[in-house]
C-alpha positions as CSV (number, residue, x, y, z in Angstrom):
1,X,-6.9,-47.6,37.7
2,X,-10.2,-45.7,36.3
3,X,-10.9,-45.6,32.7
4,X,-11.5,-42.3,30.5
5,X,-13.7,-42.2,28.4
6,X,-12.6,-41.2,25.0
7,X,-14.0,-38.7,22.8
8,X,-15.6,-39.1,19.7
9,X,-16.5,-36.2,17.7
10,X,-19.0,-38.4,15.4
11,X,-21.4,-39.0,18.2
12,X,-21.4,-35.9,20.0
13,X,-21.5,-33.4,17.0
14,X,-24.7,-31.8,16.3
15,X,-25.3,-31.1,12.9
16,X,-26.6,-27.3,11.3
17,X,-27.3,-25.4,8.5
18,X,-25.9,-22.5,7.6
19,X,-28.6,-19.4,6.7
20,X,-28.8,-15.9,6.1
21,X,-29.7,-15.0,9.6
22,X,-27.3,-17.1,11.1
23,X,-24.1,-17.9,8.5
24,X,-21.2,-20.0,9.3
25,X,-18.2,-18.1,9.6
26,X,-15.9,-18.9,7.9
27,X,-12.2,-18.5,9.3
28,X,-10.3,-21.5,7.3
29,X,-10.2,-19.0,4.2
30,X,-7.6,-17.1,6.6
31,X,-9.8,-13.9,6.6
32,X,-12.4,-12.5,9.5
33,X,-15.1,-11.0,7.5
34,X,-15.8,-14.2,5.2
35,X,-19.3,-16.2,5.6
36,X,-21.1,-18.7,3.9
37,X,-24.8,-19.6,3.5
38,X,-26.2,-22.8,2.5
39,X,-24.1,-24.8,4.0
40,X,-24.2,-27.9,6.1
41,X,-21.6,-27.8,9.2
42,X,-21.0,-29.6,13.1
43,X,-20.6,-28.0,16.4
44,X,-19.5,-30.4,18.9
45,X,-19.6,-31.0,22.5
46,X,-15.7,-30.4,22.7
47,X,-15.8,-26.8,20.7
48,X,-14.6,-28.1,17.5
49,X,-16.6,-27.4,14.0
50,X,-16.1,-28.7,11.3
51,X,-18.1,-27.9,7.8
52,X,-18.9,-29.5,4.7
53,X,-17.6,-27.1,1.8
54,X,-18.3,-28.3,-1.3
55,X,-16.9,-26.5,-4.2
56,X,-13.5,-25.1,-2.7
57,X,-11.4,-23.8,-5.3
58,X,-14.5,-21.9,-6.6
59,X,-15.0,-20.1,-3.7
60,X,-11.9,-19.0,-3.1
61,X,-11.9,-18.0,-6.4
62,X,-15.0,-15.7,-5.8
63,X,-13.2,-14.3,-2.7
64,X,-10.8,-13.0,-4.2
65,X,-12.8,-11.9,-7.0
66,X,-14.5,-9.9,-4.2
67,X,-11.4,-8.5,-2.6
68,X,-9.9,-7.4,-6.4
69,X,-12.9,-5.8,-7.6
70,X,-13.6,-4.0,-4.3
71,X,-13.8,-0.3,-3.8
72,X,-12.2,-0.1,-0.3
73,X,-8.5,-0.5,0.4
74,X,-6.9,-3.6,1.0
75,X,-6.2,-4.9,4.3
76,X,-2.8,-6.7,5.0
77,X,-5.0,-10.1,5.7
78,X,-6.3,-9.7,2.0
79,X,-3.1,-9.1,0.6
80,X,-2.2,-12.4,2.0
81,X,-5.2,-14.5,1.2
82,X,-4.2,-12.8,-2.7
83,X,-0.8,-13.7,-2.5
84,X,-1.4,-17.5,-1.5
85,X,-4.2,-17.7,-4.1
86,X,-1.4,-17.3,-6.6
87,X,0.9,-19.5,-4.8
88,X,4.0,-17.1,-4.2
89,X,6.3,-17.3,-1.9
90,X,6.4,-13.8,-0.1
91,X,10.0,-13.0,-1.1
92,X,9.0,-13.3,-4.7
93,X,5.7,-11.6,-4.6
94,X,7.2,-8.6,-3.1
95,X,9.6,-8.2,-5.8
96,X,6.3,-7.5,-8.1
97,X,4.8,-4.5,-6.1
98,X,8.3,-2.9,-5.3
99,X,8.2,-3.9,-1.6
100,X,11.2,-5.5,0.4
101,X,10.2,-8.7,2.0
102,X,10.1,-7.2,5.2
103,X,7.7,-4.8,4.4
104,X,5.8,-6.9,2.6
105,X,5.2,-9.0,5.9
106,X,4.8,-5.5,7.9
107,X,1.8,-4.8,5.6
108,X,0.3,-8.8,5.4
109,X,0.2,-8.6,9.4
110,X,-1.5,-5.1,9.7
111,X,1.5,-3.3,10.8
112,X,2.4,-1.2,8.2
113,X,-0.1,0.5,5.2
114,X,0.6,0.7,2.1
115,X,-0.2,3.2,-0.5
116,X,-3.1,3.1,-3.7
117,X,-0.6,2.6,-6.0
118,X,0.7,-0.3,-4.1
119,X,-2.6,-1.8,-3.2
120,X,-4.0,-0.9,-7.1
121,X,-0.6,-3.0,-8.3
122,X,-1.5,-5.7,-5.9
123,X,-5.1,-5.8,-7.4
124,X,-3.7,-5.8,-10.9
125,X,-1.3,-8.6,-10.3
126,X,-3.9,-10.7,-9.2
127,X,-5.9,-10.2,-12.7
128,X,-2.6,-10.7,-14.4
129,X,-1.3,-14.3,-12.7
130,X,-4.4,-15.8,-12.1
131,X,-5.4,-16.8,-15.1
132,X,-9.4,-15.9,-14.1
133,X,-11.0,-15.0,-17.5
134,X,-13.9,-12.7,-15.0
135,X,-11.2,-10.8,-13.9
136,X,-10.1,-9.1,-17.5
137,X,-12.5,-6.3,-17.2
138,X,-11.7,-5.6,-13.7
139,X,-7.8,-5.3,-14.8
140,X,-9.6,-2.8,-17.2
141,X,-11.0,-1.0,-14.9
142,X,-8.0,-1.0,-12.6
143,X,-5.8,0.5,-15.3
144,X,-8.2,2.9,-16.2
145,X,-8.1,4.5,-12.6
146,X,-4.3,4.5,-13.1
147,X,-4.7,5.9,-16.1
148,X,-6.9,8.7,-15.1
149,X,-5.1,9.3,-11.5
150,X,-1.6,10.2,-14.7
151,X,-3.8,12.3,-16.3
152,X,-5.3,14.4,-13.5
153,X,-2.1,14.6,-11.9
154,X,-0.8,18.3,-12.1
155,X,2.5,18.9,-13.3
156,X,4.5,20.2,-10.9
157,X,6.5,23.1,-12.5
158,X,9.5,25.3,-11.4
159,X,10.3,29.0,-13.1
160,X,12.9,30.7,-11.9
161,X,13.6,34.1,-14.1
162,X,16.9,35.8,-14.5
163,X,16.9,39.3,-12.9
164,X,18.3,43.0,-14.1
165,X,21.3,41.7,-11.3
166,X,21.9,38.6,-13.6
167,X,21.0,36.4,-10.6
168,X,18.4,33.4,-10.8
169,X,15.5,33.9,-8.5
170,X,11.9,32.3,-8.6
171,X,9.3,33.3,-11.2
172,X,6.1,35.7,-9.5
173,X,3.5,36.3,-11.7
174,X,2.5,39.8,-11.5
């Protein structure tokens, strides 16, 4: 009978350093465009990595300080990574931006978009429930740009005029 040898991460990892030319990517936060510099991690042998992340809850909380403050639109991945930062369950949190569960997961998995309102709402909700005192002016600023998006709205108008017939047709300037 032969013998295997067993693996052992411990001895076979070789240990790095994460800097701005080459960052450690950082997939555990459950998004693809997140990276981190400054940080100690392992590459082993076998393919596994495995990094030293000090200060956890902080950085998520700067992620998603990112992702609420940013100009671009929401992607379904950040909607998610939002939603789990607040620790709701998807049924509930799609009660709060007027979205059936369904759609909710049709928009978290890139399958369906969802409109500015929506993602402004999402944005919002985030500044509301998570209790981050940074976040107060961006809620500001957020319902300033709702605000503004009411006010430039145009008001949609119908005129209809009676004629000499004593019929109703639509209004034509002259």
């Amino acid at each position: 009978m032969e013998m295997t040898e067993i693996h052992n991460c411990r001895n076979a990892r070789v240990e790095k350093f994460a800097t701005p030319e080459e960052p450690f990517h950082f997939t555990d936060s459950g998004l693809p465009n997140v990276y981190l510099v400054g940080i100690k991690y392992f590459d082993c042998e076998c393919g596994s990595v495995v990094a030293e992340i000090p200060a956890i809850k902080q950085l998520m909380q700067l992620i998603a300080r990112d992702i609420v403050s940013s100009p671009r639109d929401l992607t379904g991945e950040e909607l998610r990574f939002l939603r789990k930062r607040l620790g709701k369950k998807a049924t509930e949190y799609s009660k709060y931006l007027g979205f059936t569960a369904e759609t909710l997961s049709r928009v978290e998995n890139g399958k369906q978009a969802f409109s500015i309102q929506a993602q402004k709402l999402a944005r919002l909700s985030y500044c509301a429930f998570s209790e981050d005192p940074h976040l107060v002016e961006c809620a500001k600023m957020i319902l300033q740009s709702i605000l503004e998006e009411i006010k430039n709205r145009k008001k949609s108008r119908i005129v209809l005029e009676m004629d000499a017939n004593r019929e109703w047709r639509e209004f034509k300037a002259a």
